[in-house]
N, C-alpha and C positions, 0 to 999 in steps of 0.2 A: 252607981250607974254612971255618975261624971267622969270616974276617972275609968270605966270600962271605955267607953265612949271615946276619950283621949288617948288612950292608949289604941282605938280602933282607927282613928284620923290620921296617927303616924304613922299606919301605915301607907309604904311605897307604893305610888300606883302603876301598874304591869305596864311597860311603853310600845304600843303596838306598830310595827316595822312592815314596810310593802314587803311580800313573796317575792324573792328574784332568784331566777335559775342557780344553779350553780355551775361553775366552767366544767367544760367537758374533760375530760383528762384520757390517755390513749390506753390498751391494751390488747398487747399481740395475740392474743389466746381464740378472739373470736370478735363476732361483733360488739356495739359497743352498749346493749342496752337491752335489755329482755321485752317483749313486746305484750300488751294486757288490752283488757277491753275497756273502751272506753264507754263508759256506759249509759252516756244520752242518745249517744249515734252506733256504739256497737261494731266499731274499726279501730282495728288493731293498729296501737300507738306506741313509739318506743321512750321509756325513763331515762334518764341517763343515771348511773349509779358511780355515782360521785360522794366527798363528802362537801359540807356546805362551807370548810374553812379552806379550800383548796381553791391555790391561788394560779393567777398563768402559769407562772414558773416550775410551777410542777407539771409542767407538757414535757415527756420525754425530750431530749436529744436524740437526733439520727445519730449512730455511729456513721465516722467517714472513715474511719482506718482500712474498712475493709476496699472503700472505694479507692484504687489509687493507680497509675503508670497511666492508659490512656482513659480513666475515667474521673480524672482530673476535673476536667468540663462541666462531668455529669453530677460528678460529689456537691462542686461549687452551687449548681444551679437547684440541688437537693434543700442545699444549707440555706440558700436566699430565702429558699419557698419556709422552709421552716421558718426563720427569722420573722416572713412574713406574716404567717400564721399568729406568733406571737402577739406581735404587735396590732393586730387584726382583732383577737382576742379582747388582749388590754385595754384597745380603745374602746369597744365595745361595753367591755363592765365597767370602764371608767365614766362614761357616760350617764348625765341624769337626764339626757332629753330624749329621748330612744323612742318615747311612748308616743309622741309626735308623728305620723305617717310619714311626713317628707322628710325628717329629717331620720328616723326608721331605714330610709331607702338607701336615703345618701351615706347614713355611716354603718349602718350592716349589712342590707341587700349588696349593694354594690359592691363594697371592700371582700366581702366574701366570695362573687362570683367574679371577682378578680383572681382570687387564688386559686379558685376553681380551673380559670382559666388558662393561669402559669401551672398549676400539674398538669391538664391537658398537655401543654406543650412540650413539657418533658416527656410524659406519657408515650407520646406522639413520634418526639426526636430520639429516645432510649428504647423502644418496645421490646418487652418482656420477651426472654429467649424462650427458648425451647428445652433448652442445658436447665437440669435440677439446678446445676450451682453458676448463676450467671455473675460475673467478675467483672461488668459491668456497670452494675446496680442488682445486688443480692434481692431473692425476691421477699426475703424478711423487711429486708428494709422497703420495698417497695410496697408490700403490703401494710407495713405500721404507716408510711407517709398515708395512702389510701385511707387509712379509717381515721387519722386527725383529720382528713378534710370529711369527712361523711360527720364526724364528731361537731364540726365546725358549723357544714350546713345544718346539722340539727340544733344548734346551740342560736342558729340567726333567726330560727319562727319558733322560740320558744324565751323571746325576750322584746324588748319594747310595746307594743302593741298586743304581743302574746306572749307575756311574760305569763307562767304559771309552773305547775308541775310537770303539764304536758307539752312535748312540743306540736306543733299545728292544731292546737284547738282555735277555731273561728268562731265560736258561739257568741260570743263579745264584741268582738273587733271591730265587723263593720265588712261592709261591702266593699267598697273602698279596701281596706287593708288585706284582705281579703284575693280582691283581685291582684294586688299590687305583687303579695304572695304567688299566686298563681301565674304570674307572666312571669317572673324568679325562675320557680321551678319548672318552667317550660325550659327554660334556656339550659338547666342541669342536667336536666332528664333527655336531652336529643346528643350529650355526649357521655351519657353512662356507661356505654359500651368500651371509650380507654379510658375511663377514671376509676379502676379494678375492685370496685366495689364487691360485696359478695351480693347472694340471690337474696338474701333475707334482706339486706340493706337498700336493694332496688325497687322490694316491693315496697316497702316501708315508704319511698320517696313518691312512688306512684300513688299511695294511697292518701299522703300529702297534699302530693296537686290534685287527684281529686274531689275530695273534702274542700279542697279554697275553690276548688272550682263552681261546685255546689251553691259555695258561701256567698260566692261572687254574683252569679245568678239569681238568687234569692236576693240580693243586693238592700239585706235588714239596715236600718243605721247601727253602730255602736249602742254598747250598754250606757245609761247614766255615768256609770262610775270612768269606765274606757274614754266615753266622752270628755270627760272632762280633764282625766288624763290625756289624752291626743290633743285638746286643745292648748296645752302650757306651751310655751317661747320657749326656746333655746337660753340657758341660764349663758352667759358671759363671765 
């Protein structure tokens, strides 16, 4: 029995690690997530189907080859937003303070609807021809840049605060994060119309800010556990 016993004590004991999203990754084929019920609330929420060792740098590259003579401009101002995406990303999962609401805001709400912003603007300055094959900015490419940011914004409320499997669950978080969410996705949602998202991706954002809007209204505190997570300092 003693050396049962010794032989039971060495064993290793299993090391339990926090749930964290996993980075989105792009593909042209369609949108970027299949959408299931959620089943406390019964609103249809999209997964991202990822694997969990996939790192930033596995985010596609835009081709620029095809962009070239007077879309010089356009290619350049492609490449930025990509580059920025990246880095947007990085910071993001490199961070261990995220779960913090203001600091939540300041390093993924905002960094995110900044690049929101700069595709708008391209969106805006290149608008999508009419011509099947625009020599301008192809509209393959125009559609892959399109869903790394739809990828993006779904990667920013299903991490810090709402870190889990799903993105936009509020059950936890708090009124507070909640709303903070909710004024985010106001600002998304009133230029969806040039950010080429498809219809499934639109509603998906709309039922988003719904849901936080809900969450916000209800104005619940955080769960124990969230709490106590939102409460930690910024590591230095």
């Amino acid at each position: 029995m003693g050396k049962h016993n010794a032989r039971r004590a060495k064993q290793p004991r299993q090391r339990v690690t926090e749930d964290r999203p996993s980075p989105p990754t792009a593909s042209t084929t369609g949108d970027s997530a299949t959408v299931e019920e959620e089943p406390e609330e019964s609103f249809p929420m999209e997964i991202l189907n990822v694997q969990a060792e996939e790192r930033v740098n596995t985010l596609p590259s835009v081709d620029h080859e095809e962009i070239d003579g007077n879309s010089d401009a356009c290619g350049k101002e492609v490449k930025h937003l990509e580059s920025r995406l990246k880095n947007v990303l990085e910071s993001i999962q490199l961070s261990n303070s995220n779960s913090n609401p203001k600091i939540y805001q300041e390093n993924v709400l905002f960094p995110v609807r900044n690049c929101v912003t700069e595709w708008l603007s391209i969106q805006k300055h290149y608008p999508p021809s009419d011509e099947e094959s625009d020599p301008l900015f192809p509209p393959e490419k125009r559609k892959q840049v399109s869903l790394l940011i739809f990828q993006l914004i779904q990667y920013s409320i299903q991490c810090g605060p709402l870190a889990g499997s799903k993105p936009g669950y509020f059950k936890r978080c708090g009124g507070q994060v909640a709303k903070m969410v909710y004024d985010y996705l106001i600002t998304i949602e009133d230029d969806l119309e040039f950010l080429g998202f498809t219809e499934k991706q639109t509603k998906v954002i709309a039922t988003w800010k719904s849901n936080a809007q809900k969450a916000a209204a209800n104005d619940k505190p955080p769960s124990k556990s969230q709490l106590k997570k939102q409460s930690k300092k910024s590591k230095k």
